[in-house]
N, C-alpha and C positions, 0 to 999 in steps of 0.2 A: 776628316777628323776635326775636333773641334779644338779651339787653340787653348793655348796653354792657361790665359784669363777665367776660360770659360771651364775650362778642369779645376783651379784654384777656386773658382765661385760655388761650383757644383759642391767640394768637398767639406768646403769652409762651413756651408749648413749644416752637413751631418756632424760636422766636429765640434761643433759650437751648442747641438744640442745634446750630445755627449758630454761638452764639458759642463753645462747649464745642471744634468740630473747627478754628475760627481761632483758636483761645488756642494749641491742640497745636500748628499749623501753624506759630504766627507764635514758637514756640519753637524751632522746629525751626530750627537755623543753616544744614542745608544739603537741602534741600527737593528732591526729584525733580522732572521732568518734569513726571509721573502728578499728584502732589501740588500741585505750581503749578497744572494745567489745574483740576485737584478746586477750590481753592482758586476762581478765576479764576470759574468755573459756580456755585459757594455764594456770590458777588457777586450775579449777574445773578438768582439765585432770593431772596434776600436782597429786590432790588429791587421781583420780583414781588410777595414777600411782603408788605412795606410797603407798597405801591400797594393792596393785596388790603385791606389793614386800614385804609387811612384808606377806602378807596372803604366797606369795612361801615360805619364809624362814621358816613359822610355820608350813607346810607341809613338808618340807623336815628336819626337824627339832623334828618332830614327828614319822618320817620313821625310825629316826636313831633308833637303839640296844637300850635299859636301861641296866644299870650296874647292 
Protein backbone atom coordinates (compact mmCIF):
# COMPACT_ATOMS: atom_id res chain seq x y z
CA UNK A 1 0.00 0.00 0.00
CA UNK A 2 1.23 3.24 -0.61
CA UNK A 3 1.75 5.56 2.32
CA UNK A 4 -0.22 8.11 3.36
CA UNK A 5 2.21 11.31 1.42
CA UNK A 6 1.66 9.56 -1.42
CA UNK A 7 -2.38 9.35 -1.15
CA UNK A 8 -2.44 13.03 -0.05
CA UNK A 9 -0.29 13.85 -3.35
CA UNK A 10 -2.26 11.64 -5.62
CA UNK A 11 -5.55 13.39 -4.47
CA UNK A 12 -4.34 16.84 -4.17
CA UNK A 13 -4.02 16.96 -8.22
CA UNK A 14 -7.53 15.90 -8.80
CA UNK A 15 -8.61 18.46 -6.13
CA UNK A 16 -6.83 21.17 -7.25
CA UNK A 17 -8.07 20.86 -10.77
CA UNK A 18 -11.51 20.65 -9.61
CA UNK A 19 -11.10 23.74 -7.60
CA UNK A 20 -8.92 25.65 -10.73
CA UNK A 21 -12.42 24.89 -13.21
CA UNK A 22 -15.03 26.07 -9.94
CA UNK A 23 -12.94 29.21 -9.14
CA UNK A 24 -13.55 30.01 -13.49
CA UNK A 25 -17.07 28.94 -13.01
CA UNK A 26 -17.96 30.58 -9.96
CA UNK A 27 -16.68 33.88 -11.70
CA UNK A 28 -18.33 33.52 -14.29
CA UNK A 29 -21.76 36.03 -13.64
CA UNK A 30 -23.57 34.34 -16.28
CA UNK A 31 -22.84 30.63 -16.82
CA UNK A 32 -24.49 28.49 -19.62
CA UNK A 33 -26.61 25.68 -19.48
CA UNK A 34 -23.46 23.46 -20.65
CA UNK A 35 -21.34 25.03 -17.91
CA UNK A 36 -24.01 24.73 -14.99
CA UNK A 37 -24.59 20.88 -15.92
CA UNK A 38 -20.35 20.67 -16.16
CA UNK A 39 -20.45 22.37 -12.95
CA UNK A 40 -23.23 20.26 -11.32
CA UNK A 41 -21.22 16.53 -12.46
CA UNK A 42 -17.54 18.11 -10.89
CA UNK A 43 -19.90 18.04 -7.59
CA UNK A 44 -20.90 14.50 -7.68
CA UNK A 45 -17.15 13.51 -8.81
CA UNK A 46 -15.79 15.78 -6.20
CA UNK A 47 -17.86 13.54 -3.93
CA UNK A 48 -16.54 10.35 -5.29
CA UNK A 49 -13.24 11.62 -5.08
CA UNK A 50 -13.36 12.25 -1.35
CA UNK A 51 -15.18 9.04 -0.47
CA UNK A 52 -12.19 7.50 -2.76
CA UNK A 53 -9.56 9.10 -0.37
CA UNK A 54 -10.79 8.77 3.13
CA UNK A 55 -11.84 4.97 2.05
CA UNK A 56 -7.45 4.72 1.06
CA UNK A 57 -6.64 6.39 4.26
CA UNK A 58 -8.91 3.88 6.29
CA UNK A 59 -7.31 1.10 4.56
CA UNK A 60 -3.91 1.85 4.82
CA UNK A 61 -4.69 2.95 8.27
CA UNK A 62 -5.89 -0.30 9.15
CA UNK A 63 -2.73 -2.17 7.59
CA UNK A 64 -0.59 -0.32 10.18
CA UNK A 65 0.80 -2.61 13.39
CA UNK A 66 -1.60 -1.96 16.75
CA UNK A 67 0.44 -1.12 19.84
Amino acid sequence: MEPETEICARFEVELALIAALDRDYNLNPTPTSAERANYYKRQEKLEQIRAQFYADLDRLRSELPRP
